[in-house]
C-alpha positions as semicolon CSV with decimal commas, in nm:
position;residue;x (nm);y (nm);z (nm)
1;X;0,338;-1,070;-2,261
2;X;0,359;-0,708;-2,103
3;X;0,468;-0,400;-2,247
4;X;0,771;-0,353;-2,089
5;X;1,041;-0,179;-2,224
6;X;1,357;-0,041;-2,083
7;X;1,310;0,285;-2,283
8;X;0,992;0,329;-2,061
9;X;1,197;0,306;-1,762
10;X;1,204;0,607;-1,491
11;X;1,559;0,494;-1,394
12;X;1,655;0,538;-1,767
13;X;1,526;0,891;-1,841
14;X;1,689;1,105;-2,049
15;X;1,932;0,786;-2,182
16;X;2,046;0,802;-2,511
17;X;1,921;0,476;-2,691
18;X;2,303;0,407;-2,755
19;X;2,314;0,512;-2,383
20;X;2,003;0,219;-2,258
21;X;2,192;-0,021;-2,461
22;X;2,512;-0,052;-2,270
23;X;2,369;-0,045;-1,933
24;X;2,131;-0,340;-2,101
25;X;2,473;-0,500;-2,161
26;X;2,541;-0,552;-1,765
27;X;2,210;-0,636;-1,665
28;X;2,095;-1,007;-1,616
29;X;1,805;-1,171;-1,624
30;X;1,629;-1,393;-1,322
31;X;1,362;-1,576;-1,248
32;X;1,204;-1,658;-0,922
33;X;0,890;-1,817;-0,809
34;X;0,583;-1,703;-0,575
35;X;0,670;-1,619;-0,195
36;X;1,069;-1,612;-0,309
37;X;1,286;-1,374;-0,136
38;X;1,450;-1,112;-0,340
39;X;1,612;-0,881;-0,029
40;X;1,630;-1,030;0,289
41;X;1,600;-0,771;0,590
42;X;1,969;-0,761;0,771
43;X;2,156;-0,862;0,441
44;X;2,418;-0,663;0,260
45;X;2,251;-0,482;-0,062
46;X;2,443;-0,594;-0,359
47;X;2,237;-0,507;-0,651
48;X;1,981;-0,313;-0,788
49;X;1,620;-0,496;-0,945
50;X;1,430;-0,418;-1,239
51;X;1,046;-0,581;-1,233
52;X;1,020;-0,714;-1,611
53;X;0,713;-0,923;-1,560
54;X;0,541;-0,970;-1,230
55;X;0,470;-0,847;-0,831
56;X;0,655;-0,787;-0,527
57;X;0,569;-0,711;-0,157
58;X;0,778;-0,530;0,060
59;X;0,736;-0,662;0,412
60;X;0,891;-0,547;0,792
61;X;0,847;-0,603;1,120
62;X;0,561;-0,509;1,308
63;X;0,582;-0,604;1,698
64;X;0,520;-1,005;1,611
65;X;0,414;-1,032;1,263
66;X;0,507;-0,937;0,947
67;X;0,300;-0,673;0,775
68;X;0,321;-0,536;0,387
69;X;0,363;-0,183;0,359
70;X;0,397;-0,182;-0,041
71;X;0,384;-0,343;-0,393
72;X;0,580;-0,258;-0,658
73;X;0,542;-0,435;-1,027
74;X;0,649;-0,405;-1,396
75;X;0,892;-0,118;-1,441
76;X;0,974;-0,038;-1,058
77;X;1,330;-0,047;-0,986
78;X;1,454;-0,200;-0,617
79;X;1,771;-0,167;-0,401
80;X;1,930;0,133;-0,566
81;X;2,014;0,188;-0,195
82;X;2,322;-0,063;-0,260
83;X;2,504;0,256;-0,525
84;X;2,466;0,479;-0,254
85;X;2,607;0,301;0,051
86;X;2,833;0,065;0,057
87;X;2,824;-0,227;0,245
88;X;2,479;-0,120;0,372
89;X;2,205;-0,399;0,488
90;X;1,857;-0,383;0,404
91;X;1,577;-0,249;0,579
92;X;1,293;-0,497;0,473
93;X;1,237;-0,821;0,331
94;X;1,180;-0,793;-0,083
95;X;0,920;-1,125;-0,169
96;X;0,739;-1,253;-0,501
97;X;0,377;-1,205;-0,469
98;X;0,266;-1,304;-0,839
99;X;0,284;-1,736;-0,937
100;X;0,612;-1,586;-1,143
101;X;0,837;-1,318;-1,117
102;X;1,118;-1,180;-1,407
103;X;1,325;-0,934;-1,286
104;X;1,697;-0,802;-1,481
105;X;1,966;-0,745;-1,190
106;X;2,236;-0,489;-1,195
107;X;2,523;-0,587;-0,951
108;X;2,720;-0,380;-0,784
109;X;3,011;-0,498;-0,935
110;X;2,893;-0,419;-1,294
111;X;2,755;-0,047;-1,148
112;X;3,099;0,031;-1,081
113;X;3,224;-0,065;-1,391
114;X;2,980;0,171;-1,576
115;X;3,074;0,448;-1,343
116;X;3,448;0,409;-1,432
117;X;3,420;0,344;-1,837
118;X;3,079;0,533;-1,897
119;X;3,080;0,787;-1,599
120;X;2,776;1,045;-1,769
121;X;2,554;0,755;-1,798
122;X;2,599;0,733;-1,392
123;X;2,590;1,035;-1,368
124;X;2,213;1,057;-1,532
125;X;2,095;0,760;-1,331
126;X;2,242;0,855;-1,063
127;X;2,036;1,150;-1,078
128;X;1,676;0,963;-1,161
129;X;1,768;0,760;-0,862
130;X;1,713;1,127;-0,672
131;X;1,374;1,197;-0,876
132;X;1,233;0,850;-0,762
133;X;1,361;0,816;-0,399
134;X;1,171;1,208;-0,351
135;X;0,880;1,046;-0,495
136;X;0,901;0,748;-0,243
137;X;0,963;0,990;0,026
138;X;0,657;1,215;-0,104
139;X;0,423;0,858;-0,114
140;X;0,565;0,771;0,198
141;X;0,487;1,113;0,408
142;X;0,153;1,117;0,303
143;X;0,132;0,749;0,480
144;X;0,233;0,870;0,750
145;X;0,050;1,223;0,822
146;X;-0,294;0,986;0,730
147;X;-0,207;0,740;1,024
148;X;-0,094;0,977;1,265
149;X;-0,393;1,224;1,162
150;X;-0,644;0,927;1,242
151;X;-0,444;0,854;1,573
152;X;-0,462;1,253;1,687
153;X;-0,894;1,252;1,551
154;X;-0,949;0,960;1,774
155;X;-0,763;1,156;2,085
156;X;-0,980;1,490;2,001
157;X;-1,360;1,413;1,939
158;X;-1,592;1,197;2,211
159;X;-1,821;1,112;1,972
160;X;-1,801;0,790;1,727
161;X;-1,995;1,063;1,447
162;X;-1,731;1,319;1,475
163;X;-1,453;1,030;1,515
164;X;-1,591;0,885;1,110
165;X;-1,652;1,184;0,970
166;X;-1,269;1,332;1,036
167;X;-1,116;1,038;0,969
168;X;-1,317;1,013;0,635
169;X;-1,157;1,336;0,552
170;X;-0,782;1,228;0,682
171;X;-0,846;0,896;0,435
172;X;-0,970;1,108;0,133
173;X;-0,717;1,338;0,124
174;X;-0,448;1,079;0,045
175;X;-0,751;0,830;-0,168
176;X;-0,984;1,041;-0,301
177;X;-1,312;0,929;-0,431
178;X;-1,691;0,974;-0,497
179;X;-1,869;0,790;-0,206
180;X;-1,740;0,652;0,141
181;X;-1,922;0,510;0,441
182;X;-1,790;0,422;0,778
183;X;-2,005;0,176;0,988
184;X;-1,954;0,039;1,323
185;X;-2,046;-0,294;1,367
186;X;-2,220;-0,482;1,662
187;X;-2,154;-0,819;1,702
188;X;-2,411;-0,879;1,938
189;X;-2,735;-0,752;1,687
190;X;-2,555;-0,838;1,340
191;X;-2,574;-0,515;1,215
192;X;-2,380;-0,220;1,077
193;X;-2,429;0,113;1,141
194;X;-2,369;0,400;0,956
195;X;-2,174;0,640;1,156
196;X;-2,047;0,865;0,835
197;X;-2,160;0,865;0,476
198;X;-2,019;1,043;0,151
199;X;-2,176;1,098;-0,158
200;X;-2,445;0,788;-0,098
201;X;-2,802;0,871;-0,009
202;X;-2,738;0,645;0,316
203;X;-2,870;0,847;0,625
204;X;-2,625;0,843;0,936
205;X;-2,782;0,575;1,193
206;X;-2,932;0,356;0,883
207;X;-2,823;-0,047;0,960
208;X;-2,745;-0,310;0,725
209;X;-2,861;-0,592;0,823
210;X;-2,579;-0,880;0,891
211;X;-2,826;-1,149;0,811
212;X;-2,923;-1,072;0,518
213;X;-2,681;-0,857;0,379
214;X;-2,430;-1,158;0,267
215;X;-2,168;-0,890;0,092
216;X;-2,074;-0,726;0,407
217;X;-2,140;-1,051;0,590
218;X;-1,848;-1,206;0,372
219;X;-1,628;-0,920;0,477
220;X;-1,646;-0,967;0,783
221;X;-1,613;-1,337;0,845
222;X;-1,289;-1,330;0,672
223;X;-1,131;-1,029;0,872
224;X;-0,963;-0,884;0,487
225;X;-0,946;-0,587;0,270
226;X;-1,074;-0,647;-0,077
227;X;-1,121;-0,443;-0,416
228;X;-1,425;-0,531;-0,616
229;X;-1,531;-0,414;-0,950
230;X;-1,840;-0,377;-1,144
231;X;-1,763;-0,774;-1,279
232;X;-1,786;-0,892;-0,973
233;X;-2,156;-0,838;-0,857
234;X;-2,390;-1,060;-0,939
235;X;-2,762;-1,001;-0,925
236;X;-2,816;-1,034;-0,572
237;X;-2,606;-0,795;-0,496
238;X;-2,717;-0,514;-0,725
239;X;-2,988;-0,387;-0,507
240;X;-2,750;-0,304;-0,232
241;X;-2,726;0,091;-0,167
242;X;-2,366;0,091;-0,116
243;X;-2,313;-0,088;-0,457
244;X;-2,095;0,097;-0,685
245;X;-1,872;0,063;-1,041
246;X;-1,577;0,012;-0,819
247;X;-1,533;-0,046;-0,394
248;X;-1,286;-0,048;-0,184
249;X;-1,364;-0,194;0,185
250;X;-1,200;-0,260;0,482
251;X;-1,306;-0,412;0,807
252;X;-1,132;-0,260;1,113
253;X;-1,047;-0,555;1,317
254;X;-0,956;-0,598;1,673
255;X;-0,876;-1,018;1,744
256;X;-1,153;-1,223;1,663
257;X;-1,390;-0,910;1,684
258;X;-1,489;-0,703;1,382
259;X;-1,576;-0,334;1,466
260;X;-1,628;-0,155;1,201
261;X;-1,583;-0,101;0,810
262;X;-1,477;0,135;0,600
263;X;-1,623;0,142;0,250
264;X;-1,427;0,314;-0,053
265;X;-1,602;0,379;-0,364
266;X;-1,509;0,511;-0,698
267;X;-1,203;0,704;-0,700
268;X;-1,199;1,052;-0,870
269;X;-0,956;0,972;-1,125
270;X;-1,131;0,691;-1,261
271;X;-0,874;0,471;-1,193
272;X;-0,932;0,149;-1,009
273;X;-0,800;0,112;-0,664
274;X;-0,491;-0,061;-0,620
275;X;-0,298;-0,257;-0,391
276;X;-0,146;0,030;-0,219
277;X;-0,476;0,215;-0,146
278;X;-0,533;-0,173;0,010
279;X;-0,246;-0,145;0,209
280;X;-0,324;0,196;0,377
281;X;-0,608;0,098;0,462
282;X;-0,514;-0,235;0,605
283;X;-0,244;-0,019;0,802
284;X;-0,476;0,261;0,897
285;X;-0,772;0,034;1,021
286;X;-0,511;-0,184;1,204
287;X;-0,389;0,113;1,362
288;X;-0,757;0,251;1,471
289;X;-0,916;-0,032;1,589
290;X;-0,825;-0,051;1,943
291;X;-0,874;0,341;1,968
292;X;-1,223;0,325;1,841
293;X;-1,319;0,052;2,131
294;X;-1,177;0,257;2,407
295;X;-1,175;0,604;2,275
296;X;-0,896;0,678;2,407
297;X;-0,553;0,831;2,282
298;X;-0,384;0,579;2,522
299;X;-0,486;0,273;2,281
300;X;-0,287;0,397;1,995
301;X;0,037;0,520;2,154
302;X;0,146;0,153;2,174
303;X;0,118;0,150;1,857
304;X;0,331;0,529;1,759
305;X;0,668;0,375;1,773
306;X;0,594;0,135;1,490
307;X;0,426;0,366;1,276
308;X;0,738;0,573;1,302
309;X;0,966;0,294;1,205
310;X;0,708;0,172;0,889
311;X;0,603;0,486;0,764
312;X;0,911;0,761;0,787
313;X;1,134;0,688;0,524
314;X;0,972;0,317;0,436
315;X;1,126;0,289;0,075
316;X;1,466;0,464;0,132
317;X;1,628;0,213;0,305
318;X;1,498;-0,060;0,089
């Protein structure tokens, strides 16, 4: 069982306990199971989620797919969005992305009951509603100014050293850590090269071997960003340079064709990486890939209009 607690809540801040308790009188509890859908994009908001136990993925539309853009878990609070418009329709799709999800509900119905009997307590949530749609807003600009940063590096340098190396910087400035690499990769000779490194004592131009390098082989073959921690290496792997406590990498795919990777490792605050660093990554080396073939700013500017829709704003309208 977590540690969850609705005194620990950011929505609930500065609540008396007398205060938490009748809110916790309107709330109700649900359970739902893994790929449900909480919020479904284009229907009305009527009420606001708590995560008690479990994960959710917020998903929109990007051209023809469906792509995640965040994760929220125990203690985030969804669809406060439904207080502050009425009859408003959400943005993006809310789904379950843990075997089990518990979440408490406030409806809209029972919101406007504590605003007309208990109208300081909405008044105080109202208010840490404000705090955490800023923060959003704050998560979701930096998002945005790394994407469009890596777009405009792509457009200014001719070089695929210069390319790495800036958008290295772009990438640390929102995830910073100890050590990064970014390879290109050749599908032709099996090997990647490094065209950037940080903080390893990799020289730029060194190759790792496709053939026998099985780690980065694995990464490849199945086209996804992964997190891996010190548990997870076992003694073949040990002896690899890029090795590390913690690593975060990310092939940049174009189709079938993988052509490059970017390798994340050890963050400065000690912390492991988390699914969000995995999804700006995923979004950022989506975004890339077809720049870093043609080096050219044209290959991204397909692209511009649904960066602007995903990452301006991405968790106000939820």
């Amino acid at each position: 069982m977590n540690d969850f607690s609705l005194n620990n809540l950011s929505l609930f801040d500065n609540l008396t306990n007398k205060e938490i308790k009748i809110v916790s009188d309107f709330l109700i509890e649900k359970n739902y199971n893994n790929e449900e859908k909480i919020f479904i994009k284009g229907k009305t908001r009527t009420k606001l989620v708590i995560i008690k136990d479990g994960l959710v993925k917020l998903n929109t539309d990007i051209a023809d797919h469906q792509e995640t853009i965040a994760m929220f878990r125990t203690g985030d609070f969804l669809g406060e969005m439904a207080f502050l418009q009425k009859n408003s329709l959400h943005q993006h799709t809310l789904i379950v992305a843990s075997p089990n999800l518990t979440t408490l509900e406030l409806s809209i119905y029972h919101w406007f009951t504590i605003q007309k009997k208990y109208p300081e307590i909405a008044q105080k949530i109202y208010h840490n509603i404000a705090i955490n749609l800023k923060n959003r807003l704050d998560h979701s600009n930096n998002k945005l100014v790394t994407l469009f940063a890596g777009g405009k590096i792509i457009a200014l340098y001719d070089t695929m050293n210069e390319i790495s190396k800036h958008l290295t910087a772009i990438i640390l400035k929102v995830i910073p850590v100890k050590k990064a690499l970014f390879c290109t990769v050749s599908n032709i000779n099996n090997k990647a090269t490094v065209q950037y490194a940080l903080g390893y004592k990799i020289n730029i131009g060194a190759n790792f071997d496709l053939l026998n390098d099985t780690f980065l082989a694995k990464i490849i073959e199945n086209k996804k960003t992964k997190i891996f921690n010190k548990s997870d290496w076992s003694k073949e792997y040990l002896t690899l340079p890029y090795i590390s406590n913690s690593l975060l990498i990310t092939p940049i795919n174009l189709g079938k064709k993988t052509l490059g990777l970017i390798i994340l490792a050890d963050k400065l605050s000690g912390r492991d990486f988390s699914a969000n660093n995995q999804i700006l990554l995923d979004a950022l080396a989506t975004q890339i890939a077809p720049a870093i073939e043609e080096h050219r700013l044209s290959a991204l500017q397909s692209s511009s209009e649904d960066l602007k829709k995903v990452y301006i704003d991405p968790f106000y309208n939820i």
